[in-house]
VEXDREN-2710 file (C-alpha; in Angstrom, 1 decimal):
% VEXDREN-2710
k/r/px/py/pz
1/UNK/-124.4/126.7/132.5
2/UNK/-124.1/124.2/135.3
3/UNK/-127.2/126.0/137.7
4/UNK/-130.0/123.8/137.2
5/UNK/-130.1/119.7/138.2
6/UNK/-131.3/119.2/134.8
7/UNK/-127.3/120.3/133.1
8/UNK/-125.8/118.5/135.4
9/UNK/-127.7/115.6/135.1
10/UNK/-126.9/115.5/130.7
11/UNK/-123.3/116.0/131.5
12/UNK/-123.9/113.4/133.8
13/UNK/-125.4/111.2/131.4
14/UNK/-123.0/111.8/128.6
15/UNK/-120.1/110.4/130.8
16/UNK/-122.0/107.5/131.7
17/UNK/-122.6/106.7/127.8
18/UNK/-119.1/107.0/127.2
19/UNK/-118.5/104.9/130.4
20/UNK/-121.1/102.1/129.0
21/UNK/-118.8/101.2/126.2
22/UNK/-117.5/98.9/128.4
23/UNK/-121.2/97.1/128.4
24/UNK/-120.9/97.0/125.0
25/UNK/-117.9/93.7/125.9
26/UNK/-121.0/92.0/127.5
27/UNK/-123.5/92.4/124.9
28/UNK/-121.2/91.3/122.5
29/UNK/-119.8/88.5/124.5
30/UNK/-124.0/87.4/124.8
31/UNK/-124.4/87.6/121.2
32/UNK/-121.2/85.8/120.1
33/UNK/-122.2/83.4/122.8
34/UNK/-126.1/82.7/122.0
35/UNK/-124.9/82.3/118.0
36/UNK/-122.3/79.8/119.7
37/UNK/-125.2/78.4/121.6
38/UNK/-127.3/78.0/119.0
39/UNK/-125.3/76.7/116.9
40/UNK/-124.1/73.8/118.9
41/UNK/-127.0/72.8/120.2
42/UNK/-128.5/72.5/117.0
43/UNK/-125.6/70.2/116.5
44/UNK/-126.1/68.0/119.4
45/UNK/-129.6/67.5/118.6
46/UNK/-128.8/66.8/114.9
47/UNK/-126.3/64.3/116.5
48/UNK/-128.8/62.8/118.9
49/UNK/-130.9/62.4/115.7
50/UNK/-128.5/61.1/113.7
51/UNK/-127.2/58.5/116.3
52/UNK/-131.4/57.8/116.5
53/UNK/-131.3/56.9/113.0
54/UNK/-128.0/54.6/113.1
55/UNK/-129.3/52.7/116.1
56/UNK/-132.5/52.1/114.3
57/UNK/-131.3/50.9/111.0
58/UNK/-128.8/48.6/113.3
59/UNK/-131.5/47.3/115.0
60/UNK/-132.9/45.7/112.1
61/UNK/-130.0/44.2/111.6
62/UNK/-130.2/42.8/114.8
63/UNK/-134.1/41.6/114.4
64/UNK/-132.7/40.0/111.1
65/UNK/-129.8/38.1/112.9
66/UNK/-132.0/37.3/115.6
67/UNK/-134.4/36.1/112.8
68/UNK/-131.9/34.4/110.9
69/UNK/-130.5/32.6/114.3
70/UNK/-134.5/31.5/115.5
71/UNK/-134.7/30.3/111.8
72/UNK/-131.1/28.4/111.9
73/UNK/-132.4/26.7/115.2
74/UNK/-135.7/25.8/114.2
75/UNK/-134.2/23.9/111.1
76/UNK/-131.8/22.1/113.5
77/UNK/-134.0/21.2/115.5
78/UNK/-136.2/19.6/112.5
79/UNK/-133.3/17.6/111.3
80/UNK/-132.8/16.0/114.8
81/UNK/-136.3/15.1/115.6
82/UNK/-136.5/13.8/112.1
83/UNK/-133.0/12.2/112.6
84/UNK/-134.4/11.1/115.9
85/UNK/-138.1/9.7/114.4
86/UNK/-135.6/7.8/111.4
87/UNK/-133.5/5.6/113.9
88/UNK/-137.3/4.3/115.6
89/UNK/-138.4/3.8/112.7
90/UNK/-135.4/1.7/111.8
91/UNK/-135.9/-0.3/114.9
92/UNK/-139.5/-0.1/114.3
93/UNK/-139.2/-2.1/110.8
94/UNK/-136.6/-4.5/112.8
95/UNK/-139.4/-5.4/114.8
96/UNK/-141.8/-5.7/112.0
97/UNK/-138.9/-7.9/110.0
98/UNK/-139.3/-10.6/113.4
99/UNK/-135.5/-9.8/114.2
100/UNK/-136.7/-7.7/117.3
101/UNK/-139.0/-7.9/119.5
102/UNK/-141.5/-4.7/120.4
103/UNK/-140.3/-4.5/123.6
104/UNK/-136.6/-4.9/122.4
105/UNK/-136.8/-2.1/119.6
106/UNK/-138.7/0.1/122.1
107/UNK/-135.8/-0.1/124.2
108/UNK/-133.5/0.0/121.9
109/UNK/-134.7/3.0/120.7
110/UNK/-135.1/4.8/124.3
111/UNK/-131.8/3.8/124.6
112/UNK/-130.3/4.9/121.8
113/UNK/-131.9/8.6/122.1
114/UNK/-131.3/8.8/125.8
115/UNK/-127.3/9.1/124.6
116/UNK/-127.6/12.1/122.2
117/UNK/-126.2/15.0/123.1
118/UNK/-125.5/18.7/121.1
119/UNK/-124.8/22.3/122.3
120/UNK/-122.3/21.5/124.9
121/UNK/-125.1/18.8/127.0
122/UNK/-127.6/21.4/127.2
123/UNK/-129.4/20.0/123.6
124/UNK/-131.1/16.4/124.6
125/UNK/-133.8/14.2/123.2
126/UNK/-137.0/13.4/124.9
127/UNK/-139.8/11.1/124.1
128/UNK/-143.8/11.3/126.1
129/UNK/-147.3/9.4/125.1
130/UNK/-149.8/11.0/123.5
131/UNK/-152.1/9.8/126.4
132/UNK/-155.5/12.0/127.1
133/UNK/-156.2/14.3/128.9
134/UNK/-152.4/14.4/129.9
135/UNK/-149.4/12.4/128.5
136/UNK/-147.1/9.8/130.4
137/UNK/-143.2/10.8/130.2
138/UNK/-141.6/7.6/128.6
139/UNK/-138.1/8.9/128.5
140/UNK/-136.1/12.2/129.9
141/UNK/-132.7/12.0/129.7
142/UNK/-132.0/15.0/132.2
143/UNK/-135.1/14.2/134.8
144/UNK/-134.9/10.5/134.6
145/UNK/-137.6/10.3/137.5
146/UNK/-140.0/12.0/135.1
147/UNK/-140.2/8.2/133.2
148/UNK/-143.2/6.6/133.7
149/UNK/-145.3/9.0/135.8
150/UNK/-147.9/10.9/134.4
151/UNK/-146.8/14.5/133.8
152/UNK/-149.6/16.5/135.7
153/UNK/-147.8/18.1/138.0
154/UNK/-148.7/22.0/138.1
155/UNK/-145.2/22.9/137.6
156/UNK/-145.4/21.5/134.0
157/UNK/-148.4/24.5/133.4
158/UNK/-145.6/26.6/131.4
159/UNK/-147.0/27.2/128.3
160/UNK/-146.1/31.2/127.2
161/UNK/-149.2/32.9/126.9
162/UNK/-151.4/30.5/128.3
163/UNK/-150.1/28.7/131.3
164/UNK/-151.1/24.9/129.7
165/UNK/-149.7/21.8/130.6
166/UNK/-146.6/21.3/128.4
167/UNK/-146.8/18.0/127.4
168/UNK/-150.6/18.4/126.8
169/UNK/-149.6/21.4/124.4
170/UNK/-146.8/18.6/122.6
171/UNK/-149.7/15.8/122.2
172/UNK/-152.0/18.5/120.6
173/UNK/-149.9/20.2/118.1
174/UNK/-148.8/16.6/117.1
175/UNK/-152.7/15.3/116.8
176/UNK/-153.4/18.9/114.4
177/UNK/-150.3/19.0/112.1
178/UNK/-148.5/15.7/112.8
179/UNK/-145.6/18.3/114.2
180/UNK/-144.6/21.9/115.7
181/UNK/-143.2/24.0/117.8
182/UNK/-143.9/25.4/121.2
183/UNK/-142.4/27.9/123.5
184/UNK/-142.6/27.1/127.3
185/UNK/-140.5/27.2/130.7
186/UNK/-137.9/24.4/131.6
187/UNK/-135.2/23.9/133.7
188/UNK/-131.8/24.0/131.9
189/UNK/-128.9/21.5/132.2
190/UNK/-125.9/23.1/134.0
191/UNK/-123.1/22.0/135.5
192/UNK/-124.1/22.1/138.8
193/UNK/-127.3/20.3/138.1
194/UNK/-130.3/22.2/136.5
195/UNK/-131.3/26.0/136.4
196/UNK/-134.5/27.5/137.6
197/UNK/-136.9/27.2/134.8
198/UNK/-136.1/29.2/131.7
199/UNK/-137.6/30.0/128.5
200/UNK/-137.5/27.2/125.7
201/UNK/-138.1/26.7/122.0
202/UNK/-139.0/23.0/121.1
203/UNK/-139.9/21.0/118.4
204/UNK/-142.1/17.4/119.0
205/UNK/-143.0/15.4/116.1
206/UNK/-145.6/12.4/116.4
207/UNK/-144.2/8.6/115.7
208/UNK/-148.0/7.4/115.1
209/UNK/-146.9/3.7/115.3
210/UNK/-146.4/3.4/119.2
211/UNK/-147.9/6.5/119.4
212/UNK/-145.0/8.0/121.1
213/UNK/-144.2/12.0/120.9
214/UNK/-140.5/13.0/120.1
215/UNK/-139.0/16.3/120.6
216/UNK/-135.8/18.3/121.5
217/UNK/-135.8/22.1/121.9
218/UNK/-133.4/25.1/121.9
219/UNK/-133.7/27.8/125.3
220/UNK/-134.2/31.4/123.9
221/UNK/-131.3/32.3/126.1
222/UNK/-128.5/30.5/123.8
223/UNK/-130.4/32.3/120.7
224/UNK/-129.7/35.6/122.4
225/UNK/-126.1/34.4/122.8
226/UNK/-126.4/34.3/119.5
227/UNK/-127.7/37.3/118.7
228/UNK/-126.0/39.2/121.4
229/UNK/-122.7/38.4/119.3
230/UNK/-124.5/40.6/116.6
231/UNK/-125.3/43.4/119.4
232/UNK/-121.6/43.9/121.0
233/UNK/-120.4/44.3/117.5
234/UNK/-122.6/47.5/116.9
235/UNK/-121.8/48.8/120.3
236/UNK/-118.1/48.6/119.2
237/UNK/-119.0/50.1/115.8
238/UNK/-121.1/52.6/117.7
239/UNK/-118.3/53.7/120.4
240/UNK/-115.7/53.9/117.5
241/UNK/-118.1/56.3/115.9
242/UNK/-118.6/58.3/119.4
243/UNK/-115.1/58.7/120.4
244/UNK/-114.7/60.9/116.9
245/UNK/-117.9/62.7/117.6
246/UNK/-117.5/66.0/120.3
247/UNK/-120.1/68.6/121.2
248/UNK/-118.4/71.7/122.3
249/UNK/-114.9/71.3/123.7
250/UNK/-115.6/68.5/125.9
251/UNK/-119.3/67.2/124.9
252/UNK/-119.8/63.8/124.6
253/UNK/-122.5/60.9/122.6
254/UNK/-123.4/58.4/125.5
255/UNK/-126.6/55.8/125.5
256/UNK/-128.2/54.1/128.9
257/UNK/-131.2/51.7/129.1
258/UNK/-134.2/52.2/130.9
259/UNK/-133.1/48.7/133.7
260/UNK/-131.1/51.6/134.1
261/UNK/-127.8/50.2/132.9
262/UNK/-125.2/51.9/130.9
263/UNK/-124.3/50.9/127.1
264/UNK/-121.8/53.6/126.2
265/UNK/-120.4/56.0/128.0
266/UNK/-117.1/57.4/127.9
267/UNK/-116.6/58.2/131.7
268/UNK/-119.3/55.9/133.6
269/UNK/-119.2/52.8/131.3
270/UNK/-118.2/50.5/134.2
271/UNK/-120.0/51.8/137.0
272/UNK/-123.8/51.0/138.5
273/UNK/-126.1/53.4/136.5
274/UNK/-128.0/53.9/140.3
275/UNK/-125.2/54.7/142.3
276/UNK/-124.5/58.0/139.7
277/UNK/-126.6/61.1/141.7
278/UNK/-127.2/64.5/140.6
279/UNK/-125.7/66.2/143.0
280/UNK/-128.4/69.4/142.9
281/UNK/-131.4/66.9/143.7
282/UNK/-129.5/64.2/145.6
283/UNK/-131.8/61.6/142.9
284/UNK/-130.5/59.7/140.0
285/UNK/-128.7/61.5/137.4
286/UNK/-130.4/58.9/134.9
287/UNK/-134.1/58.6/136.7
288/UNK/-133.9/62.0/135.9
289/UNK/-132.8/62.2/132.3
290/UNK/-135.4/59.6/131.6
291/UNK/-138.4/61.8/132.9
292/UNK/-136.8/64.5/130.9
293/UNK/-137.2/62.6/127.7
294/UNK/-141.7/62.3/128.3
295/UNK/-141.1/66.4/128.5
296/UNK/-139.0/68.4/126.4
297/UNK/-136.2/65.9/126.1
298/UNK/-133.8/68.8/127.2
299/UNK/-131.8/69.3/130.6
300/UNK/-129.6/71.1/132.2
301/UNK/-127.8/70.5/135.5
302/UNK/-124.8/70.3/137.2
303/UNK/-122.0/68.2/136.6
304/UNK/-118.0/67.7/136.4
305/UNK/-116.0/67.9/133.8
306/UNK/-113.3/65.0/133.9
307/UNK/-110.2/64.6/133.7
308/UNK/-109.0/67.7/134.9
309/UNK/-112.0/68.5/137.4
310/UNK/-113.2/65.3/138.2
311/UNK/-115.2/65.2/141.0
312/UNK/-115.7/68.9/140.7
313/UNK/-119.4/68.8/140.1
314/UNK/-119.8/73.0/139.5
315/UNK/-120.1/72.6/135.4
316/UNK/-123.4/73.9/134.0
317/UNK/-124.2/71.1/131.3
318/UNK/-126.9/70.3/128.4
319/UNK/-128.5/67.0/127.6
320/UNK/-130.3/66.3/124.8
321/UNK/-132.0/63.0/125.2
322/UNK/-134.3/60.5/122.6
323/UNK/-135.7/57.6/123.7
324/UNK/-135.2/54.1/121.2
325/UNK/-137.9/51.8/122.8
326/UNK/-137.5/48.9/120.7
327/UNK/-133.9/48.4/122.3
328/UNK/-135.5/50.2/125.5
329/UNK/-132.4/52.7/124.9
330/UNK/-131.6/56.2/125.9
331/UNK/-129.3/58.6/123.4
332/UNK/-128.1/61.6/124.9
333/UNK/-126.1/64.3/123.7
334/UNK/-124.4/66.8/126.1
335/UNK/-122.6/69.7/126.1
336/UNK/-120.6/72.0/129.1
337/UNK/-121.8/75.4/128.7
338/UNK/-118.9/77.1/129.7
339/UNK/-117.2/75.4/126.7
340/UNK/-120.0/77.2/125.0
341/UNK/-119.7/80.5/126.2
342/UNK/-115.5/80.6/125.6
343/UNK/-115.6/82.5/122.4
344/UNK/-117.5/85.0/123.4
345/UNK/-115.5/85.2/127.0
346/UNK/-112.5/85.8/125.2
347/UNK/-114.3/88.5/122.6
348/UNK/-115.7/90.2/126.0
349/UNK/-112.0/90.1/127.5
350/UNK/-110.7/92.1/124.2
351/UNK/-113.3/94.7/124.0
352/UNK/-113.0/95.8/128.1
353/UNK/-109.3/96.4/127.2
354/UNK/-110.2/98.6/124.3
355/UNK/-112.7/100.5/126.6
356/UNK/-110.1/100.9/129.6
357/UNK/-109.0/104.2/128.1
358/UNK/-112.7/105.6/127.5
359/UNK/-113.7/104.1/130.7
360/UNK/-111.0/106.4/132.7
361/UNK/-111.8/109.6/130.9
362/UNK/-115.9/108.7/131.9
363/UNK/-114.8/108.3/134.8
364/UNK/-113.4/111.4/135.3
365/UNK/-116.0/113.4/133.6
366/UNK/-118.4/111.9/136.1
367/UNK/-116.1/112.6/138.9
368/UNK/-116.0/116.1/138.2
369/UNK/-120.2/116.8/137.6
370/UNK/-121.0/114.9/140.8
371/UNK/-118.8/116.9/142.9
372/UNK/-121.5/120.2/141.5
373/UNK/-124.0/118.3/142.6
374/UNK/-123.0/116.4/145.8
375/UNK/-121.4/119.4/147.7
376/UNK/-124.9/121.1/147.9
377/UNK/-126.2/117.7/148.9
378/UNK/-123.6/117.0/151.5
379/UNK/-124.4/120.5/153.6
380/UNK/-128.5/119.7/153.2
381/UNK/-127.3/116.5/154.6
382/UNK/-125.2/118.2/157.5
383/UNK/-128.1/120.4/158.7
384/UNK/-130.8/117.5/158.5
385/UNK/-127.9/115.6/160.7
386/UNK/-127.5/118.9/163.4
387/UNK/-131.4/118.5/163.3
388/UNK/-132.1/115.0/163.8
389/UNK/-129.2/115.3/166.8
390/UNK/-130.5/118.5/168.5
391/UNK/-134.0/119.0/167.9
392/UNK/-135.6/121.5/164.5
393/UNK/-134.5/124.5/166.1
394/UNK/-130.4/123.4/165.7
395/UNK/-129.9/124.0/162.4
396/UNK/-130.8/126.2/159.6
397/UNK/-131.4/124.6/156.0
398/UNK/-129.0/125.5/153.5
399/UNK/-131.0/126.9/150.3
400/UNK/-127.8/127.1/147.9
401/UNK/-126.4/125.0/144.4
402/UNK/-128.3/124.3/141.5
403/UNK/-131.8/125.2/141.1
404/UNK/-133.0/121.8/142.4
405/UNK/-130.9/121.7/144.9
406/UNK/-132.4/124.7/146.5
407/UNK/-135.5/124.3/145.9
408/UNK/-135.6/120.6/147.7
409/UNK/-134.1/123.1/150.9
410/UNK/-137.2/125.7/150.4
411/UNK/-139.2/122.8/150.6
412/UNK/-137.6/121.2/153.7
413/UNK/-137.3/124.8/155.5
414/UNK/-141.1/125.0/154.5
415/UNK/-141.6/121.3/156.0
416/UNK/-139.9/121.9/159.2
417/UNK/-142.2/125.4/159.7
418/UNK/-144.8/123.2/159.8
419/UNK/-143.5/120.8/162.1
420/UNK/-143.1/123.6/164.3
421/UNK/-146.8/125.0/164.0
422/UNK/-148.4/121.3/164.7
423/UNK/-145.7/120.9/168.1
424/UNK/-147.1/124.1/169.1
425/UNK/-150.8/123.0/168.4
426/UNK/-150.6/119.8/169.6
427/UNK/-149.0/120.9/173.6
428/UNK/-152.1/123.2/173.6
429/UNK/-153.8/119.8/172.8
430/UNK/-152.2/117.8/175.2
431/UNK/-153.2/120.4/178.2
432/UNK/-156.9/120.0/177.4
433/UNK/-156.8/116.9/177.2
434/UNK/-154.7/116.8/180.4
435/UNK/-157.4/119.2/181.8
436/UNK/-160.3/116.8/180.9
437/UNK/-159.1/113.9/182.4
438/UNK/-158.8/115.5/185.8
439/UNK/-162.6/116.5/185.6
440/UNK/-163.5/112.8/184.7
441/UNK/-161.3/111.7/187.7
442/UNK/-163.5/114.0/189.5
443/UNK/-166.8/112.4/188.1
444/UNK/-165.9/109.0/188.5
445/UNK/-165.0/109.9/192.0
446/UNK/-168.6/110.9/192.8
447/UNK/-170.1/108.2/190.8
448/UNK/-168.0/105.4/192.7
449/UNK/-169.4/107.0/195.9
450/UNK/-172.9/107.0/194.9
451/UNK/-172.4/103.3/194.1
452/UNK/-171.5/102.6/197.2
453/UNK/-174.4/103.8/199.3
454/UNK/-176.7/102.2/196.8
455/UNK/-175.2/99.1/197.5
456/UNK/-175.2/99.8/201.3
457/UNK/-179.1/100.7/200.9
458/UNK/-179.8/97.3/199.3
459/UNK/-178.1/95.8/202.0
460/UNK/-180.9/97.2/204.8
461/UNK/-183.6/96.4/202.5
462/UNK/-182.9/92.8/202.3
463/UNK/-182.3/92.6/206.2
464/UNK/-185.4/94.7/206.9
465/UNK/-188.0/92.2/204.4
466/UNK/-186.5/88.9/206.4
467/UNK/-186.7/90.4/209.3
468/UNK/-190.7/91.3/208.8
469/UNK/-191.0/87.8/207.3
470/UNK/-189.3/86.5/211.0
471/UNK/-192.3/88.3/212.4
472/UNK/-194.8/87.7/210.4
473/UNK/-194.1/83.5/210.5
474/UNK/-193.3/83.7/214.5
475/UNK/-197.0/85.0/214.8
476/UNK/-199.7/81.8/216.2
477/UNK/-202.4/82.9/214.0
478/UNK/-202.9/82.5/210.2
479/UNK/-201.8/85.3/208.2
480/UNK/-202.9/86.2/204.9
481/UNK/-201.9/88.4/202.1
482/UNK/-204.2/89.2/198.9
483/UNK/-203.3/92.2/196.7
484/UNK/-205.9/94.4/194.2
485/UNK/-206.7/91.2/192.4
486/UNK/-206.8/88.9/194.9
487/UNK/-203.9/87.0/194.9
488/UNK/-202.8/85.9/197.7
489/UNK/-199.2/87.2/197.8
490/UNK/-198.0/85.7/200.9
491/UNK/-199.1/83.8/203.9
492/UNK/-197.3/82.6/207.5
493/UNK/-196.7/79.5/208.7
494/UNK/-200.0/79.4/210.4
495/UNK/-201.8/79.3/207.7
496/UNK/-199.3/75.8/206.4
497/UNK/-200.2/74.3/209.9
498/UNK/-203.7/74.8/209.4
499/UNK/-206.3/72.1/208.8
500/UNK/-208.5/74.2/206.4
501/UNK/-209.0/78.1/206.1
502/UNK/-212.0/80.0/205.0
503/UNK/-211.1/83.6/203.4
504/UNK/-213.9/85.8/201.6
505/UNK/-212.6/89.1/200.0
506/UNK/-215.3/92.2/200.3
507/UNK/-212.9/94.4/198.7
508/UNK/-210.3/94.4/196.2
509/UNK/-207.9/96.5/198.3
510/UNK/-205.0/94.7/199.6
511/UNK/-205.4/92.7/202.8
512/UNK/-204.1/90.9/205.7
513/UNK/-206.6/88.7/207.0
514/UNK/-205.6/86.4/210.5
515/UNK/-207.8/83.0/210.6
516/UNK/-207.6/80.7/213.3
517/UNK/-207.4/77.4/212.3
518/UNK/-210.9/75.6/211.4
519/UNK/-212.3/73.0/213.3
END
């Protein structure tokens, strides 16, 4: 029943399906896992969408405080530059009563202005001409040098959106509409003295009488004090929210801006965004998750898994990650992947113990069908062995066990007959050969000798044509020599010494003709 390779080989194979049960834990453990998987990261994106949705409908919030607060300032601001235009027109009518003069209520006025204060000193009234082409400051409470001077100075070209001068901008809006606002750069009052140059809301109104232009102004920055109030309370509502949220075992909900700088996080929150690497690429974990979000807004990478293995950074994670531009914010959702692929670890770890028992009787069965077909294999191997070590001749092939089996050793004893037959052919070769290369030694012998006396030959040639030409030039007499065409082929030096030579050919044989010189 066993003869042939092919029996053996189906027993074979039934023991290894029976020993495959125990590949049946993986599967299982992939499929459990991938529905885990699936499952979860559908989750985290529906949470990274959801979170999308919450921070844009707080947003508007935000715009509406921040709207509400720009509106709120703009009113005060109305009230005390029309509080501001009331009291000089109060000294304005003193001095039309005759109980002032125009000088007095003009300086009663600067004077009274020049002491109003709101916002903790940084709110202040100013007051400029409405001179052309560019006003005269008439009063500054902060930059008292400013009074009297002319304000063309380049610095005062800080106009938003279209670099004018400032005060220029004041006079004009006051010659269209009477009043308005403009937003510029100006120094704010601080403690220590003034700040670099900042952004700033004002409003200037026009007191036509003396012509003067009043105004006070608000800087943005004290508005987004304001509205940053309105900001830190949804990033408390937001963490609150976060803290309940999980994505796996250990996932988390955390949001980054693109300066980068972190907003929530539940690890990271206090430390620089920059100084956070991925440890795979040695670049910034964030630089990276921000790329991620212009491509498939999904990565994976490496990364630790606090508190137990902090530090550790050998956990396979998943980000999901959605870019909010208007807040220039970055929501991620992440999840460990080993926290994934637990369940179906755990249904893996029952199924091998089910399969130990099976896996020991496949065992077996294979154990006992490879020995029928590894013995033959082991001698085949022996008498290969024996042959390799003392030549084809030390060693018979064994031509025995299933049918195969003996036919692969018909095949070798075949293979080495061969073998045998081209050794044999190939010494007779190799004494022909051997044979052939003495007769060219033989040849090239001869031919090296023959090359030699050639040269030697040349050799007295050469010697024998100078030394004719030595006797030909040593000779007193012109010497001529013509050949059938009559070209002179050669002459002595008689014939360069002489003054003039006379040659007439009769014949068109070659000739040596010997002239004395003429004359």
């Amino acid at each position: 029943m066993l003869k042939s390779m092919k029996a053996i080989l189906l027993f074979f194979a039934a023991g290894l399906v029976i020993a495959t049960t125990s590949g049946l834990a993986y599967f299982a453990q992939r499929t459990v896992t991938e529905s885990v998987m699936e499952s979860e990261f559908s989750h985290a994106q529906a949470i990274v969408d959801a979170v999308y949705q919450t921070v844009n409908n707080e947003y508007h919030s935000i715009l509406f405080s921040e709207q509400s607060a720009i509106s709120a300032r703009k009113k005060q601001l109305r009230n005390l530059v029309d509080i501001s235009i009331n009291l000089i027109r109060l000294n304005y009518d003193r001095y039309r009563q005759g109980t002032l003069s125009e000088a007095e209520a003009k300086r009663l006025s600067i004077t009274q202005l020049k002491s109003m204060r709101y916002d903790d000193g940084t709110g202040y009234i100013w007051i400029n001409d409405d001179t052309i082409p560019i006003p005269r400051m008439i009063m500054h409470p902060t930059i008292p040098e400013l009074d009297g001077t002319i304000l063309d100075d380049p610095r005062f070209k800080g106009v938003r959106n279209s670099g004018e001068n400032i005060f220029a901008a004041f006079r004009d809006v006051c010659m269209r509409s009477g009043s308005g606002f403009v937003e510029y750069m100006w120094p704010k009052p601080i403690r220590q003295g003034l700040s670099k140059e900042q952004p700033k809301l004002s409003y200037v109104k026009l007191f036509k009488e003396w012509g003067w232009i009043v105004g006070s102004g608000v800087y943005i920055d004290d508005i987004e004090k304001e509205v940053n109030v309105r900001l830190q309370a949804v990033l408390k509502e937001l963490r609150n929210n976060f803290e309940k949220i999980k994505v796996g075992k250990h996932g988390y909900i955390f949001i980054f801006s693109g300066r980068p700088e972190m907003v929530i996080h539940p690890i990271y929150e206090n430390l620089p965004v920059a100084e956070i690497m991925n440890p795979e690429t040695g670049k910034s974990i964030f630089e990276e998750l921000m790329e991620t979000v212009h491509n498939k807004g999904v990565r994976e990478y490496l990364w630790d898994k606090p508190p137990r293995h902090k530090g550790d950074f050998t956990f396979r994670k998943r980000a999901y990650i959605k870019y909010f531009e208007p807040l220039d914010w970055y929501i991620c959702s992440s999840a460990y992947m080993d926290d994934l692929e637990e369940p179906g670890l755990i249904l893996r770890k029952r199924i091998i113990m089910l399969s130990i028992g099976i896996l020991a009787l496949a065992l077996v069965l294979a154990t006992i069908l490879s020995g029928k077909v590894a013995q033959p294999l082991i001698k085949l191997t022996a008498a290969a062995r024996a042959i390799r070590e003392g030549g084809i001749t030390a060693s018979e092939i064994p031509q025995e066990g299933p049918t195969e089996i003996k036919e692969l050793g018909t095949v070798i004893s075949q293979m080495l007959a061969s073998i045998k037959s081209a050794i044999h052919e190939k010494e007779e070769l190799m004494e022909a050969l051997e044979e052939g290369n003495k007769q060219l030694s033989a040849s090239n012998y001869q031919l090296e000798i023959q090359i030699k006396e050639h040269a030697r030959v040349e050799q007295e040639l050469i010697r024998l044509r100078n030394h004719q030409k030595n006797i030909i030039d040593s000779m007193p007499s012109a010497l001529v020599g013509v050949d059938n065409g009559g070209a002179i082929t050669l002459w002595n030096k008689g014939c360069r010494s002489s003054k003039r030579i006379g040659i007439r050919l009769r014949t068109r044989q070659t000739a040596f003709f010997s002239l004395s010189p003429a004359g």
